[in-house]
N, C-alpha and C positions, 0 to 999 in steps of 0.2 A: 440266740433264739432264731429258730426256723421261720418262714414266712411261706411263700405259695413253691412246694417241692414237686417234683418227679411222685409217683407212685412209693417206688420204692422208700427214696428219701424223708416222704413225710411219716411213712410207718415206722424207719428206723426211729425217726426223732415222737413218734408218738410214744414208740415203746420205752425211749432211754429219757424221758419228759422234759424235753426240748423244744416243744412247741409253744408257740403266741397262745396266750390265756383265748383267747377267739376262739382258735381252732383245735384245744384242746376239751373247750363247751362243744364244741362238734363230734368228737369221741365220746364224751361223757354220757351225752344225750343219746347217740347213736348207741351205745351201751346199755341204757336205761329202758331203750325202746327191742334192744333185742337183735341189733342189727350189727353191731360190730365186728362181728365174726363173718359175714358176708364184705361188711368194707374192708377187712383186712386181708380177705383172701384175693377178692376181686375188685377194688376199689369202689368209689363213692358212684362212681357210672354204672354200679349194680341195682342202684336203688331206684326206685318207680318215682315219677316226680310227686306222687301224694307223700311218699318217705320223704323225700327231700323236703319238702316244702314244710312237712309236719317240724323234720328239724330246725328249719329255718325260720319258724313260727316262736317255736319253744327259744329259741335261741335270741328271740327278738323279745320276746316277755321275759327271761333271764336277766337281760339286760338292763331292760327298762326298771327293772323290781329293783338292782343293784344299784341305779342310777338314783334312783327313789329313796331310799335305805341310806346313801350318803349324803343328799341332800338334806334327810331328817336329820344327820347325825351333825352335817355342819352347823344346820338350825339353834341345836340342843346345846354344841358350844359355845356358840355365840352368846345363846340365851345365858349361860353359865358363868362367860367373860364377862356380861352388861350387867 
């Protein structure tokens, strides 16, 4: 797995899905919102910081919802085991 690359290298590894689940939410998102084609041409330093930050928003509520969701789920087994 890839971690913090060159330009280049992180796109290679975006595109052959080689990247940290992280920064792979950062494509996805970037994708969803329309921009991916802008970071791929010209990287993430194209983006305006309301872009960025909107990512960085989305990508922290991504998180937290995941974080939440496993928690319930360890809950449920526990309940299950007692």
């Amino acid at each position: 797995m890839w971690a913090v690359l060159d330009k280049e290298k992180e796109i290679k590894a975006y595109l052959d899905g080689e990247l940290l689940p992280e920064v792979r939410m950062k494509y996805e998102i970037a994708e969803e919102m329309g921009l991916l084609d802008r970071v791929l041409s010209d990287g993430w330093k194209s983006l305006s910081a309301k872009e960025t930050g909107r990512i960085g928003g989305l990508m922290t509520k991504r998180k937290k919802e995941k974080l939440k969701k496993l928690k319930e789920d360890i809950e449920k087994a526990n309940r299950e085991i007692t």
